[in-house]
VOGU-3710 file (C-alpha; in Angstrom, 3 decimals, decimal comma):
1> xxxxxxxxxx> -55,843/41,377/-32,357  -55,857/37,885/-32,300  -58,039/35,689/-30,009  -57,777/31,835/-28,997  -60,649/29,804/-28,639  -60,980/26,842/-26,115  -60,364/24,467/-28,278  -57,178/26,560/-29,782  -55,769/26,636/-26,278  -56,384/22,527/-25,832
11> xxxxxxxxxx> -54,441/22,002/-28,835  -52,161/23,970/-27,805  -51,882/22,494/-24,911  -51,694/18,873/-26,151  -49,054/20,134/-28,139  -46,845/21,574/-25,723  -47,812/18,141/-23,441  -46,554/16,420/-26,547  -43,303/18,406/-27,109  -42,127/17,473/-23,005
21> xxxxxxxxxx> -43,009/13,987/-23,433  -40,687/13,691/-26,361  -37,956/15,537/-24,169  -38,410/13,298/-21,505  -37,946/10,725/-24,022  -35,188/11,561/-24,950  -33,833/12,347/-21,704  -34,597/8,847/-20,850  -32,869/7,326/-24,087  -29,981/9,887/-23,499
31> xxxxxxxxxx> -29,515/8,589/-19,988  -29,494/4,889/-20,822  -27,522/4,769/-23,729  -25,109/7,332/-22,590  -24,485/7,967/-18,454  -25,131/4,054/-17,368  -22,584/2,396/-19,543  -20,042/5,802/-18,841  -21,217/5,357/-14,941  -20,409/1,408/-15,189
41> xxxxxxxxxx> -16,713/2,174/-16,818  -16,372/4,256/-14,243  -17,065/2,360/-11,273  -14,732/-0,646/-13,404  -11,638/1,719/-14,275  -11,955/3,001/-10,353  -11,716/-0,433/-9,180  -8,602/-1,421/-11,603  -7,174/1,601/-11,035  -7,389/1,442/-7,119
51> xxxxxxxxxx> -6,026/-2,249/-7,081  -3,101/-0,901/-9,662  -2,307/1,495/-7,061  -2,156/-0,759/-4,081  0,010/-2,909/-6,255  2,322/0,003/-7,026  2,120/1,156/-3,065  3,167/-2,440/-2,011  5,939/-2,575/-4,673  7,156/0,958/-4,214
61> xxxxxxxxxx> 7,497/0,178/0,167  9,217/-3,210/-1,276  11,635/-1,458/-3,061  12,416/1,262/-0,639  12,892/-0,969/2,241  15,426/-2,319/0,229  16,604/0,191/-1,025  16,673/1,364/2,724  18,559/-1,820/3,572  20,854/-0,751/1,185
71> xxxxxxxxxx> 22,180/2,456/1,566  22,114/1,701/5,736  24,617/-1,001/4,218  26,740/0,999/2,499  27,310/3,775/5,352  28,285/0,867/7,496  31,042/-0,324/4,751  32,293/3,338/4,325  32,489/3,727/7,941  33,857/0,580/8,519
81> xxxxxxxxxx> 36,453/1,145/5,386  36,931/4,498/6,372  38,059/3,060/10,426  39,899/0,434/8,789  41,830/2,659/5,967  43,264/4,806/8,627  44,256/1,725/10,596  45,441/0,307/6,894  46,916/3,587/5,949  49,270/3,610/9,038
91> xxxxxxxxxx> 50,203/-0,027/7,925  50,365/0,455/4,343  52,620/3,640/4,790  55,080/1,326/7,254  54,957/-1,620/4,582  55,762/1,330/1,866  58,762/2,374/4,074  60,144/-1,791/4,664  59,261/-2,023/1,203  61,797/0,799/0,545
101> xxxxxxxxxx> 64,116/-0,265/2,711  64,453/-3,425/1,549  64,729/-2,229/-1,718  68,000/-0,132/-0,668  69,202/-2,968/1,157  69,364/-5,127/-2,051  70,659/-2,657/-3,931  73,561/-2,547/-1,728  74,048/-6,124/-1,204  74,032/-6,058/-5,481
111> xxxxxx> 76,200/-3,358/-5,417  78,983/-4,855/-2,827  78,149/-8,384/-4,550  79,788/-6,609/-8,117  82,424/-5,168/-6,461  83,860/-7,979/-4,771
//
């Protein structure tokens, strides 16, 4: 069997006191050189990265309003083309037919021109 002494358990002691000061040193070290300068990147890439998105947010509602404008735009042209081709159509299909008949009638003036 074995048996400690006082003075065995002391050291032992001061040794085991030692050993968790070291870790705490180390802890210490560990969180200084390591988790402040990650924690201050942090809080600096948060901040760019917030005012990157307002940026984005403010362009993106630029560009859709526009884009908004846009296409709001363009149904009023195709309805307004779409009113006026029917209106157009009607005339275009009666120009079509004076067109034609005009056509005829010069060839029969040219024809009755020849023959006399």
């Amino acid at each position: 069997m074995f048996f400690l002494t006082g003075t065995s358990l002391l050291q032992i002691v001061e040794v085991w006191n030692e050993v968790q000061s070291q870790q705490m040193n180390i802890l210490k070290a560990f969180y200084v050189d390591m988790i402040v300068p990650l924690e201050t990147n942090l809080e600096k890439d948060t901040k760019v990265v917030q005012a990157e998105q307002k940026r984005f947010l403010q362009q993106h509602k630029i560009l859709s309003e526009s884009y908004s404008k846009a296409a709001s735009n363009m149904k009023k042209q195709r309805k307004k083309h779409k009113s006026n081709s029917k209106a157009s159509n009607t005339v275009s299909n009666k120009e079509i037919k004076v067109s034609f008949c005009f056509t005829g009638c010069l060839r029969c003036l040219s024809i009755s021109s020849d023959v006399g």
